[in-house]
C-alpha positions as CSV (number, residue, x, y, z in Angstrom):
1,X,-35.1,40.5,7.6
2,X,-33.0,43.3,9.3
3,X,-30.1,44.7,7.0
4,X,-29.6,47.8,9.3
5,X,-26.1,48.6,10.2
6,X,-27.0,47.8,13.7
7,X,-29.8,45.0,13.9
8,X,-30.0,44.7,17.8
9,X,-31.8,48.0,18.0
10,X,-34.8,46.9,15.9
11,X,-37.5,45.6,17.5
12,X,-38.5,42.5,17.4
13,X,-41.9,40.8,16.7
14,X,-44.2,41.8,19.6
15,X,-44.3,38.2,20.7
16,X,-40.5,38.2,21.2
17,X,-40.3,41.9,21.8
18,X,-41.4,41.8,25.7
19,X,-40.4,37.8,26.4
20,X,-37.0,38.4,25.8
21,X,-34.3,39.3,27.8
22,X,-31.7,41.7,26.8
23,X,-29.3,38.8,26.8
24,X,-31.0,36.6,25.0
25,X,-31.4,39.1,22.3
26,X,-28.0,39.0,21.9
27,X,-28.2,35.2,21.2
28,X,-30.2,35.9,18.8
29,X,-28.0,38.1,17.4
30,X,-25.4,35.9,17.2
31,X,-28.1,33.7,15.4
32,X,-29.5,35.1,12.7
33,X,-26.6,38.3,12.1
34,X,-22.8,36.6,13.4
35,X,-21.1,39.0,12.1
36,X,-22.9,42.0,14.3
37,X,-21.9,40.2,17.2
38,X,-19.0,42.2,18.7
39,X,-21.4,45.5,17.9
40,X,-24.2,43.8,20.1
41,X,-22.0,42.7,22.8
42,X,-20.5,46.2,22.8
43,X,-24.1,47.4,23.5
44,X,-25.2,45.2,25.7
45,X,-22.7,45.6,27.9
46,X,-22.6,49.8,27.5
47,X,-27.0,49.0,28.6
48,X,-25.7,47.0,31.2
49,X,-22.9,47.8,33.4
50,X,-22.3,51.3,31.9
51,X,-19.7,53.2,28.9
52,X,-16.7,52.8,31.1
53,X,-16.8,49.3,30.5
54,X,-16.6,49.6,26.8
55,X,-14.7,52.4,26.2
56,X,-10.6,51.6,25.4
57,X,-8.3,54.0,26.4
58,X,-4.8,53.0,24.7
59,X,-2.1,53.1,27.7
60,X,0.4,56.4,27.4
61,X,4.1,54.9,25.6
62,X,5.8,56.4,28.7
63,X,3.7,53.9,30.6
64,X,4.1,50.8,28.5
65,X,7.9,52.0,27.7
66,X,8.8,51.8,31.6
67,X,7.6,47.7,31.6
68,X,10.0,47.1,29.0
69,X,14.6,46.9,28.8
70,X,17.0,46.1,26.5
71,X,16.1,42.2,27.0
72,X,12.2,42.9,26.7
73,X,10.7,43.2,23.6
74,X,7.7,45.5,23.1
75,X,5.0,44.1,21.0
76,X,2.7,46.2,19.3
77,X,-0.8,43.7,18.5
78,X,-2.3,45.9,15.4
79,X,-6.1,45.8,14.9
80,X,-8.2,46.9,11.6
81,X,-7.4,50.9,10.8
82,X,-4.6,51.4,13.9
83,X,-1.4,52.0,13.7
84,X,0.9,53.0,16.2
85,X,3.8,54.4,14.0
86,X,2.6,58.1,14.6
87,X,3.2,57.2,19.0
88,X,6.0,55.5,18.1
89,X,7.5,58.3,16.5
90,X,6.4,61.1,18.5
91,X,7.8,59.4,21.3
92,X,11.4,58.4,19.8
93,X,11.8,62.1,19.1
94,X,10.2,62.9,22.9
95,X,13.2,60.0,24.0
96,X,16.0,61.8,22.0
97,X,15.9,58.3,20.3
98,X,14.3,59.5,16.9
99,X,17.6,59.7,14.9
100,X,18.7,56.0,16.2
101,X,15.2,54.5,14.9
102,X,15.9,51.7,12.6
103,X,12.2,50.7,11.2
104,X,12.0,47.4,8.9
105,X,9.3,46.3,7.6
106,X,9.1,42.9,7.1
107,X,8.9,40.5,4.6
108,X,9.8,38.5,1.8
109,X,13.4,38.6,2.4
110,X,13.9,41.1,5.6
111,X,14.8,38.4,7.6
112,X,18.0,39.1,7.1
113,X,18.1,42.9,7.1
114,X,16.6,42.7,10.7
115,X,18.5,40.9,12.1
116,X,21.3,42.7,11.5
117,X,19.9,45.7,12.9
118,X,19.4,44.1,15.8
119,X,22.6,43.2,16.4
120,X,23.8,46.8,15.6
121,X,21.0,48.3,17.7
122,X,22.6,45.7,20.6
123,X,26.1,47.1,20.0
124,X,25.1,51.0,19.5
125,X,22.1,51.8,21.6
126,X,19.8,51.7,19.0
127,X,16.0,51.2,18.8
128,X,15.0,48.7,16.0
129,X,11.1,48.3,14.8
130,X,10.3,45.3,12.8
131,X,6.7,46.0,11.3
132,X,4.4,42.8,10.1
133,X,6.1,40.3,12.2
134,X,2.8,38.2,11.2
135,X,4.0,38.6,7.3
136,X,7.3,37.0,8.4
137,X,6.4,33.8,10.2
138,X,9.6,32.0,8.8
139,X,11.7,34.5,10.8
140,X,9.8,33.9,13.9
141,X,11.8,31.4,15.3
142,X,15.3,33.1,14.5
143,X,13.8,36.2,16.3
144,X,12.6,34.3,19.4
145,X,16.4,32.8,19.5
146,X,17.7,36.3,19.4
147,X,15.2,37.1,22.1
148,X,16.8,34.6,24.4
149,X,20.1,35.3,23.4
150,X,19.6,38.7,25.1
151,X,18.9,37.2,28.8
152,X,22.3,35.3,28.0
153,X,24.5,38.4,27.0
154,X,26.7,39.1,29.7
155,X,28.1,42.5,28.1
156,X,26.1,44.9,29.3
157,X,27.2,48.8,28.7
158,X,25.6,51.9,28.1
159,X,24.6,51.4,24.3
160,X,23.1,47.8,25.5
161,X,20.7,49.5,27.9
162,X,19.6,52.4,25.5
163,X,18.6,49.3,23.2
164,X,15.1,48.8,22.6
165,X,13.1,46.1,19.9
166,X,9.2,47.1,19.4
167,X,7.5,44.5,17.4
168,X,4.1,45.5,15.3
169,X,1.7,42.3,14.2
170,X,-1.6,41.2,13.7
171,X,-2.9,38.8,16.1
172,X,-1.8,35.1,15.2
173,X,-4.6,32.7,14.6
174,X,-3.3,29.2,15.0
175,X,-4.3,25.9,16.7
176,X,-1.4,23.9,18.3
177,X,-1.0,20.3,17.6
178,X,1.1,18.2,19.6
179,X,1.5,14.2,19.1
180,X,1.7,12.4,21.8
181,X,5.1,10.8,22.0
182,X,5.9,7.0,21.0
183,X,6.7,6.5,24.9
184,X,2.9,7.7,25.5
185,X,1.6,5.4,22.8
């Protein structure tokens, strides 16, 4: 049994060894070690198409900042071990922005808190950061109202267009059940 760190470099039996195809390797991979899987897809497609195709280059915030406006959200999706707080900072000082950063980290309670600085970063040209939106999922649908609300503000100034809201969370897992209504029944 392989317990190396990567399995899909050991050789295989000599039987297997010269019958197999690189992809069906990785089946086997996915097999016997599921959770090398993402490491052995990673490789097989660096052996296959080439390292541009698995290497991630994080787009610039000046890029990303130009898609978004005072009624478009930017959403951070965090991954193990990143954190974009260090960009985000960097570039609110870059921005002139850094001393009208209002970070929240949300939570337990911060529902509240946020939303309120949203309404003041509205008003005063503020940037507001709500971290963990995925520790928050009661707030969710009061934020997404909010959201909309924005497309619906007619009052639109100076301070309104200097606002920005930047969302961090972890990617949602969740399967969507819908019942079929009695009409369909």
């Amino acid at each position: 049994m392989c317990i190396r760190d990567r399995p899909f470099l050991d050789p295989l039996p000599d039987k297997y060894q010269d019958s197999m195809t690189p992809f069906q390797k990785l089946l086997m991979i996915k097999l016997l070690r599921q959770e090398k899987v993402l490491s052995a897809i990673n490789y097989y497609v660096e052996q296959s198409l080439g390292k541009k195709f698995v290497l991630m280059i994080p787009p610039k915030m000046e890029e990303v900042f130009t898609d978004t406006d005072h009624n478009t959200p930017l959403i951070f999706i965090l991954s193990p071990g990143a954190d974009p707080m260090q960009n985000i900072l960097k570039f609110s000082k870059e921005r002139k922005m850094i001393e009208k950063l209002d970070i929240i980290s949300l939570g337990q309670g911060q529902g509240i808190v946020a939303e309120k600085a949203i309404d003041q970063g509205r008003k005063n040209g503020r940037w507001v950061l709500l971290q963990n939106c995925h520790l928050s999922k009661s707030f969710m649908p009061k934020l997404e109202q909010l959201i909309e609300q924005f497309e619906e503000d007619k009052i639109v100034d100076e301070n309104t267009k200097e606002f920005r809201l930047l969302l961090t969370s972890m990617p949602a897992s969740c399967l969507l059940y819908t019942s079929p209504s009695p009409r369909d029944s």
